[in-house]
PQR file with spaces between the fields and no chain letter, atoms N, CA, C, O and H, PARSE charges and radii, in Angstrom:
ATOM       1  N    UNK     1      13.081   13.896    3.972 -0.4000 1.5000
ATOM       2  CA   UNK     1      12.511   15.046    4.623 -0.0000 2.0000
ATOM       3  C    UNK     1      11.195   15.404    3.943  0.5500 1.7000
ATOM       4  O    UNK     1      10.978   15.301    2.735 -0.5500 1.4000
ATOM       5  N    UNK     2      10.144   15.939    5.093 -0.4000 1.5000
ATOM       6  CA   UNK     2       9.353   16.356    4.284 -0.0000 2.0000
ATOM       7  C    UNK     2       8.720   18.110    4.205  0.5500 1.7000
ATOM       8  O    UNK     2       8.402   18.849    5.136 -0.5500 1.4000
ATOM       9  H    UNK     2      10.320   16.023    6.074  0.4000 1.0000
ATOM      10  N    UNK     3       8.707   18.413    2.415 -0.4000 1.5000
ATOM      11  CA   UNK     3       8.182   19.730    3.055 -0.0000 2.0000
ATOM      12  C    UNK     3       6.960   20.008    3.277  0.5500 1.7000
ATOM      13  O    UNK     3       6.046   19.333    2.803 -0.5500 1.4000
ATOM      14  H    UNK     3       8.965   17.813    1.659  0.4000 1.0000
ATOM      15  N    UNK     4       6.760   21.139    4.099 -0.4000 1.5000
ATOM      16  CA   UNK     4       5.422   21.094    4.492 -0.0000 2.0000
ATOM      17  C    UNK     4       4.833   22.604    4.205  0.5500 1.7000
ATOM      18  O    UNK     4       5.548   23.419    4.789 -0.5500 1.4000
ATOM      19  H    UNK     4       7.502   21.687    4.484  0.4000 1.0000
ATOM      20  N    UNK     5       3.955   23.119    3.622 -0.4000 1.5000
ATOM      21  CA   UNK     5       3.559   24.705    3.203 -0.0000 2.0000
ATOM      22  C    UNK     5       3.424   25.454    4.734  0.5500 1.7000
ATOM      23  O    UNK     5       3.623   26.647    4.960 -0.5500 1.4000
ATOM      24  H    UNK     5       3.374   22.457    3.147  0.4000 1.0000
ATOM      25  N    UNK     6       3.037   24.433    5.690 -0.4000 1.5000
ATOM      26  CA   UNK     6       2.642   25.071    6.845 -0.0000 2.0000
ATOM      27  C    UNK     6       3.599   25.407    7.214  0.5500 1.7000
ATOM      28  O    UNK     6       3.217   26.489    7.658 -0.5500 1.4000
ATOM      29  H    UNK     6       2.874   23.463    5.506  0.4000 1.0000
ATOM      30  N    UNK     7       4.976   25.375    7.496 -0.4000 1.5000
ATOM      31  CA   UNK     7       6.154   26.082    7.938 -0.0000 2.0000
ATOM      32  C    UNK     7       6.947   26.837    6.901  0.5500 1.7000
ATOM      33  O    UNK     7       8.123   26.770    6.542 -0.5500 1.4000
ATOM      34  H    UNK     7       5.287   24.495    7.135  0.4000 1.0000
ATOM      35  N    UNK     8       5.918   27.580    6.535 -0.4000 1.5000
ATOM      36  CA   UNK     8       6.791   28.355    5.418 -0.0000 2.0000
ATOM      37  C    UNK     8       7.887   27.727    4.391  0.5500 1.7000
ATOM      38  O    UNK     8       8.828   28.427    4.017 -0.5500 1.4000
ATOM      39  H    UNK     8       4.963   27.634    6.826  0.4000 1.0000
ATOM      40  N    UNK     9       7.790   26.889    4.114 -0.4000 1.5000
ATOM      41  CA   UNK     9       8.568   25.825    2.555 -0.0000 2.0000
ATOM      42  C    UNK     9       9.683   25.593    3.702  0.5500 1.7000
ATOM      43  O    UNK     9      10.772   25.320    3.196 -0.5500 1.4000
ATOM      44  H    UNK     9       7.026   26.321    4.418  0.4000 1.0000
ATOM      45  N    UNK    10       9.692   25.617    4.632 -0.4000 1.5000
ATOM      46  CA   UNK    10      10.981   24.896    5.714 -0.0000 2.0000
ATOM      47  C    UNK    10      10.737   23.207    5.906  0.5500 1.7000
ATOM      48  O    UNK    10       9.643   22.812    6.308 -0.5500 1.4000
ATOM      49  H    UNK    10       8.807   25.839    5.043  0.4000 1.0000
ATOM      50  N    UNK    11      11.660   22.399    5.640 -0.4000 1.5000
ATOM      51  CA   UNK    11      12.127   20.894    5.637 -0.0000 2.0000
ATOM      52  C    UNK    11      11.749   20.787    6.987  0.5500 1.7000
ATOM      53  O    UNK    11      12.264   21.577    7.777 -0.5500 1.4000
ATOM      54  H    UNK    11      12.549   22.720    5.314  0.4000 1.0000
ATOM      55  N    UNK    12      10.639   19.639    7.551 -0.4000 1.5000
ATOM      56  CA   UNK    12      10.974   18.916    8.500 -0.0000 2.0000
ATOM      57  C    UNK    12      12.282   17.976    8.601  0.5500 1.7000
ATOM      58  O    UNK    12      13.001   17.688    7.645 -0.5500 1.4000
ATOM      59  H    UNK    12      10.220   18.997    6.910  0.4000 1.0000
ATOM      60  N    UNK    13      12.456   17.558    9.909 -0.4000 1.5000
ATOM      61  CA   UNK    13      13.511   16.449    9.749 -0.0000 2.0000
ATOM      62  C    UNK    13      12.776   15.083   10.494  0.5500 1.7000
ATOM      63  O    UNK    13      13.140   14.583   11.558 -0.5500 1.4000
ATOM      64  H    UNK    13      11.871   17.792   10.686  0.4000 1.0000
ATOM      65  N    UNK    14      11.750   14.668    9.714 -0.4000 1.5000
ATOM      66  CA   UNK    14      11.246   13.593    9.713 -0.0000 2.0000
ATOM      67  C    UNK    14      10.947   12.691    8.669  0.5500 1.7000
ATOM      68  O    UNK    14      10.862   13.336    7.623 -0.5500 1.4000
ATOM      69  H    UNK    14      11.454   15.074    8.850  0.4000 1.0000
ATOM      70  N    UNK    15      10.783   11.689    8.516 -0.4000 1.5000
ATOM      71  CA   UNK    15      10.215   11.142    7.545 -0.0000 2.0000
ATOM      72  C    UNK    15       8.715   10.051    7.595  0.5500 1.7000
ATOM      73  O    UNK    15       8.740    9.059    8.324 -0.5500 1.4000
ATOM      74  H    UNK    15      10.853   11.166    9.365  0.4000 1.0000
ATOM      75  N    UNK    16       7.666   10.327    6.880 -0.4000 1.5000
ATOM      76  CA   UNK    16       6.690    9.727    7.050 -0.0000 2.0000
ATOM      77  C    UNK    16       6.650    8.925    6.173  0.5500 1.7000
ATOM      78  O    UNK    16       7.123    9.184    5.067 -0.5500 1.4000
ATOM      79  H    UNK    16       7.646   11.133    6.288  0.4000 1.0000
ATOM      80  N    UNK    17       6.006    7.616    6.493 -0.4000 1.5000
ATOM      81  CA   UNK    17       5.492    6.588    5.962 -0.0000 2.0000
ATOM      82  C    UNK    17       3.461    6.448    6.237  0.5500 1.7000
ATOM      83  O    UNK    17       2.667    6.781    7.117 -0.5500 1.4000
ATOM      84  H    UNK    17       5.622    7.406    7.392  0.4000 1.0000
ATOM      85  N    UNK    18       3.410    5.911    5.182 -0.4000 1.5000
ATOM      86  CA   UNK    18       2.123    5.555    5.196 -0.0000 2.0000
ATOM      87  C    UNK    18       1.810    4.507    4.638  0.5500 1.7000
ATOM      88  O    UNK    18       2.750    4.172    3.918 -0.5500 1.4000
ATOM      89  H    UNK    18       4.055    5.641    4.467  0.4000 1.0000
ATOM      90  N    UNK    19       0.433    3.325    4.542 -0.4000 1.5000
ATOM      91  CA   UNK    19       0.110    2.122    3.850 -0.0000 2.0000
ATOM      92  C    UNK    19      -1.021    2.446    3.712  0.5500 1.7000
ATOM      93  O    UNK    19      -1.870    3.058    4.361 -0.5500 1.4000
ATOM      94  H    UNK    19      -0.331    3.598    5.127  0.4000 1.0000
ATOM      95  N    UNK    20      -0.886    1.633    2.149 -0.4000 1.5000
ATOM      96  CA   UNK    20      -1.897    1.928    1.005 -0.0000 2.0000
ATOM      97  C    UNK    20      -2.996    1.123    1.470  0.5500 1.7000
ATOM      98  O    UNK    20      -2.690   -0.049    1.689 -0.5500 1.4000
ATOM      99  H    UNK    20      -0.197    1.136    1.622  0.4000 1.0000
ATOM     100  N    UNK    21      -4.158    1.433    1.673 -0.4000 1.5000
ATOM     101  CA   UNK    21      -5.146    0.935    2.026 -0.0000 2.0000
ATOM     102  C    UNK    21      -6.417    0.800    0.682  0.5500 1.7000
ATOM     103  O    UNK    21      -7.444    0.122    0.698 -0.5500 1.4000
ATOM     104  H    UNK    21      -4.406    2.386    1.495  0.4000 1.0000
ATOM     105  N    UNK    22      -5.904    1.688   -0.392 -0.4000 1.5000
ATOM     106  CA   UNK    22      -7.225    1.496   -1.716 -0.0000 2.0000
ATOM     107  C    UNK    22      -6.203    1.924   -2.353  0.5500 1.7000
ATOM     108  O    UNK    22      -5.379    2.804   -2.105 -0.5500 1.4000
ATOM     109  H    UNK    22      -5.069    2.239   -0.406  0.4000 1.0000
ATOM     110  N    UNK    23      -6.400    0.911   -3.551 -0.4000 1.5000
ATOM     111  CA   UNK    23      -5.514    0.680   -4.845 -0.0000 2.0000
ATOM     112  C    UNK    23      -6.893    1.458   -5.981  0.5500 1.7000
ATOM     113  O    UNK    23      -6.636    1.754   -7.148 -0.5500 1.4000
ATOM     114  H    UNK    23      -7.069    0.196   -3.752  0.4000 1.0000
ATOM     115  N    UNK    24      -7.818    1.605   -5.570 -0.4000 1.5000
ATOM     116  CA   UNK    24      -9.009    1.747   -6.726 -0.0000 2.0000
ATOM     117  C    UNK    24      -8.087    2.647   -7.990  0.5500 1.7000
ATOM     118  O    UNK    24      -7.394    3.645   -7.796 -0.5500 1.4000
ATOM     119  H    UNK    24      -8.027    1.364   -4.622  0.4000 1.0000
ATOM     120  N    UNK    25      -8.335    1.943   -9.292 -0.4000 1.5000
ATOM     121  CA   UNK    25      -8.022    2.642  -10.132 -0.0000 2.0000
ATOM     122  C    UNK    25      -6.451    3.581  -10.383  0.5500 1.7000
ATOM     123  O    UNK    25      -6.246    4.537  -11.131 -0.5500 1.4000
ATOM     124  H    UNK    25      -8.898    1.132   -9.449  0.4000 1.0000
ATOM     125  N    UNK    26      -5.366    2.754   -9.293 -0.4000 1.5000
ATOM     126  CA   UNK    26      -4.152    3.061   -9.215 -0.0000 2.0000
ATOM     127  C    UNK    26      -3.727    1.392   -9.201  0.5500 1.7000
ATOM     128  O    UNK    26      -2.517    1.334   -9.424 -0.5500 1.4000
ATOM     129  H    UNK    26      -5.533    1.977   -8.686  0.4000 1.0000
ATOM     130  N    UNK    27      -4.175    0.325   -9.058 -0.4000 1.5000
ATOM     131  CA   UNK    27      -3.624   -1.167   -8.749 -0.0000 2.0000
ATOM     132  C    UNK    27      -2.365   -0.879   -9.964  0.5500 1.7000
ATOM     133  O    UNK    27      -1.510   -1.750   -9.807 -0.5500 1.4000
ATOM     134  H    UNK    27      -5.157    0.371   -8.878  0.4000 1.0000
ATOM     135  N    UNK    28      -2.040   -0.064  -10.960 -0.4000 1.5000
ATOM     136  CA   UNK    28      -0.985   -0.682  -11.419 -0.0000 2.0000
ATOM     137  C    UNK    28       0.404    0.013  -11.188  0.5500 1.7000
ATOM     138  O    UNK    28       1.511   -0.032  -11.726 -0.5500 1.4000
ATOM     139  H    UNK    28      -2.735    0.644  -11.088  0.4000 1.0000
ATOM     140  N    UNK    29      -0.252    0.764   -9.995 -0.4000 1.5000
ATOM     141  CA   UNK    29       1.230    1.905   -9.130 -0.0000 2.0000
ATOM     142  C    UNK    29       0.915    1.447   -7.700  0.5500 1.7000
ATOM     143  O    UNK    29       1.964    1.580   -7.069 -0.5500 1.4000
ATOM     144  H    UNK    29      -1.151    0.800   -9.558  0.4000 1.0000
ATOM     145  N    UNK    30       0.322    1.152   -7.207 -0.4000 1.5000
ATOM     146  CA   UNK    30      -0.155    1.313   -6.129 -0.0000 2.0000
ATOM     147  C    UNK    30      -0.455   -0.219   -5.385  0.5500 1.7000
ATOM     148  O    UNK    30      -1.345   -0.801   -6.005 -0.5500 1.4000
ATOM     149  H    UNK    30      -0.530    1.044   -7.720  0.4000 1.0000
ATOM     150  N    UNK    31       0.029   -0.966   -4.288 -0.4000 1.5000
ATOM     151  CA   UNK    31      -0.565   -2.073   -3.551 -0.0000 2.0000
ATOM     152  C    UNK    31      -0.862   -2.009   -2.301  0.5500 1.7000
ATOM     153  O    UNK    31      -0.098   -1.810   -1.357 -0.5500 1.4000
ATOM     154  H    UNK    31       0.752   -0.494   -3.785  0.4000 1.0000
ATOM     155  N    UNK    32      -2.064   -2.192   -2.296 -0.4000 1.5000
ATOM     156  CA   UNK    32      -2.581   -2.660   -0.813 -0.0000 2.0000
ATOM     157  C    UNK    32      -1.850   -3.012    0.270  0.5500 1.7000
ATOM     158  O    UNK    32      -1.491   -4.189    0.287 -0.5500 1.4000
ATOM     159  H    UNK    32      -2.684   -2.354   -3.064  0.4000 1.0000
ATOM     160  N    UNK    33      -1.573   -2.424    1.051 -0.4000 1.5000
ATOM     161  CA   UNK    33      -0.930   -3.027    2.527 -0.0000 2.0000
ATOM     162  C    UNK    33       0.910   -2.786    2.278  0.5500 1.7000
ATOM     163  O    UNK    33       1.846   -3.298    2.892 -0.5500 1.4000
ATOM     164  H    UNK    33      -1.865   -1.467    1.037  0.4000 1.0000
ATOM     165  N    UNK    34       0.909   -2.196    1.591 -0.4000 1.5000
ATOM     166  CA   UNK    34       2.433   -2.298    0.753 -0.0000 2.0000
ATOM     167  C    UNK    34       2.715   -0.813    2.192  0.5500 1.7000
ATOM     168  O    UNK    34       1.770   -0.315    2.803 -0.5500 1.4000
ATOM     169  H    UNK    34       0.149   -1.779    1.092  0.4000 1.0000
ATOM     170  N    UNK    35       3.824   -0.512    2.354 -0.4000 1.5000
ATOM     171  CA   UNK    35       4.358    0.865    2.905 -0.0000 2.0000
ATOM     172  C    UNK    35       4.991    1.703    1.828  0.5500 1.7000
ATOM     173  O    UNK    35       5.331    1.219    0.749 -0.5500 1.4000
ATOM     174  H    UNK    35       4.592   -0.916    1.858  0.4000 1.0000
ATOM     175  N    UNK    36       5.141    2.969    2.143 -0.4000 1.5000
ATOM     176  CA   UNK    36       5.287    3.725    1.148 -0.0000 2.0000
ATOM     177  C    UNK    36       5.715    4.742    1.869  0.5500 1.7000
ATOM     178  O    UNK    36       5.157    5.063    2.919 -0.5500 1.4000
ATOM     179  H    UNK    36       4.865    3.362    3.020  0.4000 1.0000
ATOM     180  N    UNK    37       7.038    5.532    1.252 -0.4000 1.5000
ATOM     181  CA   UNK    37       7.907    6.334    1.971 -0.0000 2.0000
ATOM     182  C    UNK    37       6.911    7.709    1.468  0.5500 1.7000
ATOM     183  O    UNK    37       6.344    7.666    0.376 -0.5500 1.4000
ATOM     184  H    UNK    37       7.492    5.272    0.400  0.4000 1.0000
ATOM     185  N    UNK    38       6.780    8.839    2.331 -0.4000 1.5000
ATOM     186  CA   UNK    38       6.054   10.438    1.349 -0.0000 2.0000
ATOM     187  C    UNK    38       7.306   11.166    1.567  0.5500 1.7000
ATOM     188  O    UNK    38       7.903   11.444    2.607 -0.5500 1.4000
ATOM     189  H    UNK    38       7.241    8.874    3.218  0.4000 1.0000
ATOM     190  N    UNK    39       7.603   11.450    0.119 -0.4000 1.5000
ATOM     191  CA   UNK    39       8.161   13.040    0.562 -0.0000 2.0000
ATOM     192  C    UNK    39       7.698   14.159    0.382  0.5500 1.7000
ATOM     193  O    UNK    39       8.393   15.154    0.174 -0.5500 1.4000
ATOM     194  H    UNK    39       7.118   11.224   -0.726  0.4000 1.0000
ATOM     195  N    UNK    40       6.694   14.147    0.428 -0.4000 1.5000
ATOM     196  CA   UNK    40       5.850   15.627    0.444 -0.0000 2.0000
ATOM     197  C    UNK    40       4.159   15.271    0.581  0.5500 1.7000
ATOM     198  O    UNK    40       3.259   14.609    0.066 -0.5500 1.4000
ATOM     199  H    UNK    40       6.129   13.339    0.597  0.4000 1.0000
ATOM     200  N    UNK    41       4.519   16.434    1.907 -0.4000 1.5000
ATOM     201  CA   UNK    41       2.382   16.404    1.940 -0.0000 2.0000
ATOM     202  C    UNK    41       2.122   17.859    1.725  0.5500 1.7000
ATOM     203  O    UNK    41       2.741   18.897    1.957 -0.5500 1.4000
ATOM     204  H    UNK    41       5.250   16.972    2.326  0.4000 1.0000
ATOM     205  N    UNK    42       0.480   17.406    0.966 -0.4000 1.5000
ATOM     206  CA   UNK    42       0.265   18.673    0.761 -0.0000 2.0000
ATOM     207  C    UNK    42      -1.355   18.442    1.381  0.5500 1.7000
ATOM     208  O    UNK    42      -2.360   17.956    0.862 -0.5500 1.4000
ATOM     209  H    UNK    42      -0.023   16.563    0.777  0.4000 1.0000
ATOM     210  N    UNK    43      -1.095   19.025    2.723 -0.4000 1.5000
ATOM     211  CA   UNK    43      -2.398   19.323    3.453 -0.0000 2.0000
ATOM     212  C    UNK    43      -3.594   20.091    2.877  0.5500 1.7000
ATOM     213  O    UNK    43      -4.681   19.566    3.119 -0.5500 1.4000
ATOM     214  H    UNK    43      -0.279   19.419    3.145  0.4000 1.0000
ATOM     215  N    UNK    44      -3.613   20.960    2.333 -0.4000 1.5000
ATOM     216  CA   UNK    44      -4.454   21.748    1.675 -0.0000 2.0000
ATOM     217  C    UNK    44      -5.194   21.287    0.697  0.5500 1.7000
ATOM     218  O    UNK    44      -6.393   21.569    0.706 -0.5500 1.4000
ATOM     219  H    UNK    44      -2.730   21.386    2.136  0.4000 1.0000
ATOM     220  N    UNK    45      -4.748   20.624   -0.171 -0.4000 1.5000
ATOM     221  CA   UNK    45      -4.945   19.985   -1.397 -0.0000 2.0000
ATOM     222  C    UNK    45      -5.431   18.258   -1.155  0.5500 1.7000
ATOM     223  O    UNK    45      -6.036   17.517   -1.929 -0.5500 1.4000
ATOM     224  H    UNK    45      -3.774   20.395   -0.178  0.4000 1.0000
ATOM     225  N    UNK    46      -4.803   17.945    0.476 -0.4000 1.5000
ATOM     226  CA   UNK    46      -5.172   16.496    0.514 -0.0000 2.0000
ATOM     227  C    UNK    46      -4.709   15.584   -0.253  0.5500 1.7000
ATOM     228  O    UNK    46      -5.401   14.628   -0.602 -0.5500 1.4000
ATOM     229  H    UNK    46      -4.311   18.547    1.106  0.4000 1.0000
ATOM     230  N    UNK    47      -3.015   15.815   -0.759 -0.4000 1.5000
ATOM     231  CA   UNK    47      -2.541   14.647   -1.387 -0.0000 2.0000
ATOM     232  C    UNK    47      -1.144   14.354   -0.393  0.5500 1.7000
ATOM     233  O    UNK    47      -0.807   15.162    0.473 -0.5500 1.4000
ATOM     234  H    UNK    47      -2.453   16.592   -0.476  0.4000 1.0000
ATOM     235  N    UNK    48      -0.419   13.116   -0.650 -0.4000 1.5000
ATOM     236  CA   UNK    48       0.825   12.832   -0.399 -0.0000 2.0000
ATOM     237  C    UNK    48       1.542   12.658   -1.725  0.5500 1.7000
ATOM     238  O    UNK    48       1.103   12.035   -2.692 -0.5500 1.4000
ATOM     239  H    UNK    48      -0.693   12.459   -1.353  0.4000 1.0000
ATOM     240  N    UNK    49       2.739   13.311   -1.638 -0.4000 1.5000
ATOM     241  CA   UNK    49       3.723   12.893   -2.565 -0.0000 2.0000
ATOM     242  C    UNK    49       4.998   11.325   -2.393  0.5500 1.7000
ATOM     243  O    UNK    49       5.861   11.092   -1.547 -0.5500 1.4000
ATOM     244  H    UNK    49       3.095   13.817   -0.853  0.4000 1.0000
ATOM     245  N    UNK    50       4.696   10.806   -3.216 -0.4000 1.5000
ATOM     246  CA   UNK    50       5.482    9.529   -2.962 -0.0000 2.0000
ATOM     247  C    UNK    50       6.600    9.991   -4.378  0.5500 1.7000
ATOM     248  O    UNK    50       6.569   11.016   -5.058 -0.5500 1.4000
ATOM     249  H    UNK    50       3.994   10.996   -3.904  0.4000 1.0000
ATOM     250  N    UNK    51       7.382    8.993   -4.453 -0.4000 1.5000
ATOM     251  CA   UNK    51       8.538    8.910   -5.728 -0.0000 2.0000
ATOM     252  C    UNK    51       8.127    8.737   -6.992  0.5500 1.7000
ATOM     253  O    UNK    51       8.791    9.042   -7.983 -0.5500 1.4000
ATOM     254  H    UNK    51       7.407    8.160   -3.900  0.4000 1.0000
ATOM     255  N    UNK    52       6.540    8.027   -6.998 -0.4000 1.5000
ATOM     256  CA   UNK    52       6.243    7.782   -8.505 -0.0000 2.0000
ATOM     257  C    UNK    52       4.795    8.207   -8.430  0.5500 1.7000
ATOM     258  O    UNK    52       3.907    7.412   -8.740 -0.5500 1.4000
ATOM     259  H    UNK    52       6.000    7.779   -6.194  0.4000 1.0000
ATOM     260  N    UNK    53       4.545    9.365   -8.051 -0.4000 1.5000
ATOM     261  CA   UNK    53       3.080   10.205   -8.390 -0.0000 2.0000
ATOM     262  C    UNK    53       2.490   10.946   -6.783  0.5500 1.7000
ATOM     263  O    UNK    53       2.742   10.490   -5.667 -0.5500 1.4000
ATOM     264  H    UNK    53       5.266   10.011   -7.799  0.4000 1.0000
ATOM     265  N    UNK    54       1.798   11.981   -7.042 -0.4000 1.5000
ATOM     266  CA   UNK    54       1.208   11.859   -6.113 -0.0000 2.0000
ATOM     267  C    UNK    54      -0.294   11.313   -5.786  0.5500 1.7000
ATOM     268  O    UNK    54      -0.991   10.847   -6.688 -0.5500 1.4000
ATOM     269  H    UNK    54       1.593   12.352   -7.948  0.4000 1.0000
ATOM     270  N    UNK    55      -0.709   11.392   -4.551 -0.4000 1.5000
ATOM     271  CA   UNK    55      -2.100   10.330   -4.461 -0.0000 2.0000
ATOM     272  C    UNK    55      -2.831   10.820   -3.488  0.5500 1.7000
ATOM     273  O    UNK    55      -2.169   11.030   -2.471 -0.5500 1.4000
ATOM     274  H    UNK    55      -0.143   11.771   -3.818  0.4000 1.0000
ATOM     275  N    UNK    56      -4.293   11.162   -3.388 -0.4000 1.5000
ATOM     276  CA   UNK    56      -4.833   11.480   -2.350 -0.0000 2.0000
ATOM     277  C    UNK    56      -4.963   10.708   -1.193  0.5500 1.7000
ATOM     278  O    UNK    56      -5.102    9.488   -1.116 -0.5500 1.4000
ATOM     279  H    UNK    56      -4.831   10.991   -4.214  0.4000 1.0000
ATOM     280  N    UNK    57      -4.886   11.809   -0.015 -0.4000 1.5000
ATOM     281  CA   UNK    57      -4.715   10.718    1.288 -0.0000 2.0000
ATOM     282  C    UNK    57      -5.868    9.926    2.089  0.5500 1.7000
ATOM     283  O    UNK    57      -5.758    9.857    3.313 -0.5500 1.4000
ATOM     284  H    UNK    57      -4.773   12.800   -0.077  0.4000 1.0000
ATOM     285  N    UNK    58      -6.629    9.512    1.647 -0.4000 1.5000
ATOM     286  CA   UNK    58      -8.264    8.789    1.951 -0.0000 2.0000
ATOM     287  C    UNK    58      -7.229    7.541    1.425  0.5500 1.7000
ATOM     288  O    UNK    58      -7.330    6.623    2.239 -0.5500 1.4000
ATOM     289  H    UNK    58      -6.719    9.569    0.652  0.4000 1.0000
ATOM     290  N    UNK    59      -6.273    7.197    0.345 -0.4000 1.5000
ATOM     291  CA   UNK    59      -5.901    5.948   -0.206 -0.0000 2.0000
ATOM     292  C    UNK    59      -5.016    5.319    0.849  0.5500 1.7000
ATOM     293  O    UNK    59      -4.598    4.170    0.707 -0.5500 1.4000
ATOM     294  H    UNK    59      -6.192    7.943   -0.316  0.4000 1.0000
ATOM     295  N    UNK    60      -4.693    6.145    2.024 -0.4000 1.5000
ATOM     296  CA   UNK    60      -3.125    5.583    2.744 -0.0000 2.0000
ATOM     297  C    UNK    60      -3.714    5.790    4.041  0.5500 1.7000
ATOM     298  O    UNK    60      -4.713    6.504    4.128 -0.5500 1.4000
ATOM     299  H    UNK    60      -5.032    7.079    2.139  0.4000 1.0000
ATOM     300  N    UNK    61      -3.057    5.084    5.369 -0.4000 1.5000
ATOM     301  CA   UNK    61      -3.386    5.144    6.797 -0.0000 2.0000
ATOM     302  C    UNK    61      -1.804    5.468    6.933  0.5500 1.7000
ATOM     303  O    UNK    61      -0.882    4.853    6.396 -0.5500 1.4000
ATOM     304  H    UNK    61      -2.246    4.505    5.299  0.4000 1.0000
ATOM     305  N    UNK    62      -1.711    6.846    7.981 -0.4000 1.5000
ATOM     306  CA   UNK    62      -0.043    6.860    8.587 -0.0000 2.0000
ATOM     307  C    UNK    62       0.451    5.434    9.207  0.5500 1.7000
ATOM     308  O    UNK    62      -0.232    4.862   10.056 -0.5500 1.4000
ATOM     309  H    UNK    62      -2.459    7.346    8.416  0.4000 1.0000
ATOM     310  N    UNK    63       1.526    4.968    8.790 -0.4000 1.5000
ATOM     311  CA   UNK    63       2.084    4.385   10.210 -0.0000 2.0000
ATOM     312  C    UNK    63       3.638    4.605   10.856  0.5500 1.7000
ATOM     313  O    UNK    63       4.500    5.186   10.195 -0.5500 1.4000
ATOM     314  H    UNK    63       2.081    5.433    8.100  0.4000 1.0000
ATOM     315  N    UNK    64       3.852    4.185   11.944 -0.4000 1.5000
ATOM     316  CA   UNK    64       5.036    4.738   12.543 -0.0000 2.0000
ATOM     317  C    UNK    64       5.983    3.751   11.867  0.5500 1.7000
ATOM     318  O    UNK    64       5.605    2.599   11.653 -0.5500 1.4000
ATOM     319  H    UNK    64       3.153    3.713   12.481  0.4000 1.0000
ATOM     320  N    UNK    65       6.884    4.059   11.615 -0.4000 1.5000
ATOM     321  CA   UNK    65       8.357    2.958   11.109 -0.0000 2.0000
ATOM     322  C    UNK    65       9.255    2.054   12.280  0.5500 1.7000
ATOM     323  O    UNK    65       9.829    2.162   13.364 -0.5500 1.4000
ATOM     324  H    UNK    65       7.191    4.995   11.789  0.4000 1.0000
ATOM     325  N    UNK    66       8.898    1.042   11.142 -0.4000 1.5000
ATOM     326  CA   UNK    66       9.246    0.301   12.412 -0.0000 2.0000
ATOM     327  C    UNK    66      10.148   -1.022   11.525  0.5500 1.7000
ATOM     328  O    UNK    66       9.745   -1.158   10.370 -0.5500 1.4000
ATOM     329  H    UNK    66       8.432    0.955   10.262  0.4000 1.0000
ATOM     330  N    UNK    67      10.863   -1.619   11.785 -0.4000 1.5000
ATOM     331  CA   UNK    67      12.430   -2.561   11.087 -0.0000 2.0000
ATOM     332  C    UNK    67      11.633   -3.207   10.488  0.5500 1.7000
ATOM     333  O    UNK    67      11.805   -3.083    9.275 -0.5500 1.4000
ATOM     334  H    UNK    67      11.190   -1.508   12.724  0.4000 1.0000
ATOM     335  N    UNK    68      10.908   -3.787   10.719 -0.4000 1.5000
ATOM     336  CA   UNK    68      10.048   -4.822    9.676 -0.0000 2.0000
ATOM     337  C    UNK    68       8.992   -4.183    8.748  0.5500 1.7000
ATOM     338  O    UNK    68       8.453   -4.944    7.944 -0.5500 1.4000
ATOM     339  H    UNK    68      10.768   -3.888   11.704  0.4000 1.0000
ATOM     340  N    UNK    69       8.658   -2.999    8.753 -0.4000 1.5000
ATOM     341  CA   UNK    69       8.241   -2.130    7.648 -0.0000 2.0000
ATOM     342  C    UNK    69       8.956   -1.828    6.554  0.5500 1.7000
ATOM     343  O    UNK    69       9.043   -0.614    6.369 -0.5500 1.4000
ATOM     344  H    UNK    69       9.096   -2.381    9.406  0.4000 1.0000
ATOM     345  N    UNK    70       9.605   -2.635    5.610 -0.4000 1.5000
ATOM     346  CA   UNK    70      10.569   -1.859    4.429 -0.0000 2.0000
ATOM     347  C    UNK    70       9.521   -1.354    4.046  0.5500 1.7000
ATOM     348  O    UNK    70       8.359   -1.747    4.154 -0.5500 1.4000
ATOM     349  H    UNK    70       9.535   -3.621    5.761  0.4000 1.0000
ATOM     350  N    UNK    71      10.172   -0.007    3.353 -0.4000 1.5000
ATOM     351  CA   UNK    71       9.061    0.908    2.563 -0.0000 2.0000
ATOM     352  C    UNK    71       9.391    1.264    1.143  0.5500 1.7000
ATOM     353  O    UNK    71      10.397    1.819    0.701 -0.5500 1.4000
ATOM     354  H    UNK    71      11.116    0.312    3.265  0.4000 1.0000
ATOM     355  N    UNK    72       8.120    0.738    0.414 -0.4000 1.5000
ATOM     356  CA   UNK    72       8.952    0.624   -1.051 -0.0000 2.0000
ATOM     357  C    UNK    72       9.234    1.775   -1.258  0.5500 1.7000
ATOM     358  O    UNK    72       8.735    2.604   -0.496 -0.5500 1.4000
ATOM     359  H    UNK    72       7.303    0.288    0.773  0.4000 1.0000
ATOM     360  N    UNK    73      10.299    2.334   -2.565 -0.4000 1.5000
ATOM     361  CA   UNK    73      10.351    3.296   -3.127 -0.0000 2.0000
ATOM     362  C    UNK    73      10.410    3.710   -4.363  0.5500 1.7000
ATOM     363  O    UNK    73      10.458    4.916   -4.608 -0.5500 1.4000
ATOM     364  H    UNK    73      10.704    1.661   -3.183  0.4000 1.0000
């Protein structure tokens, strides 16, 4: 789930994925073209939260989930 500030700290019941499109200066957390589960965006601030840091979102393109997308975690 993700939370979102815009609904008042209320849980969506979705889950987003996104792929890493720039590793700059993260290549040793971070791979190119890899998917990546968020559990938390923070619109305001312009980051996504993933499981092992968060990262600004200029580094990731959304994509929709789809069976052949495993998404690391």
């Amino acid at each position: 789930m993700i939370y979102s500030p815009a609904n008042h700290g209320a849980c969506q019941r979705m889950t987003r994925f996104v792929r890493c499109i720039d590793n700059t200066l993260a290549a040793d957390v971070l791979t190119v073209r890899r998917v990546y589960e968020v559990l938390q965006v923070n619109e305001r601030d312009g980051y996504y939260v993933l499981s092992f840091g968060q990262f600004s979102m200029a580094r990731f393109e959304p994509v929709p989930y789809a069976e052949d997308n495993v998404p690391a975690r």
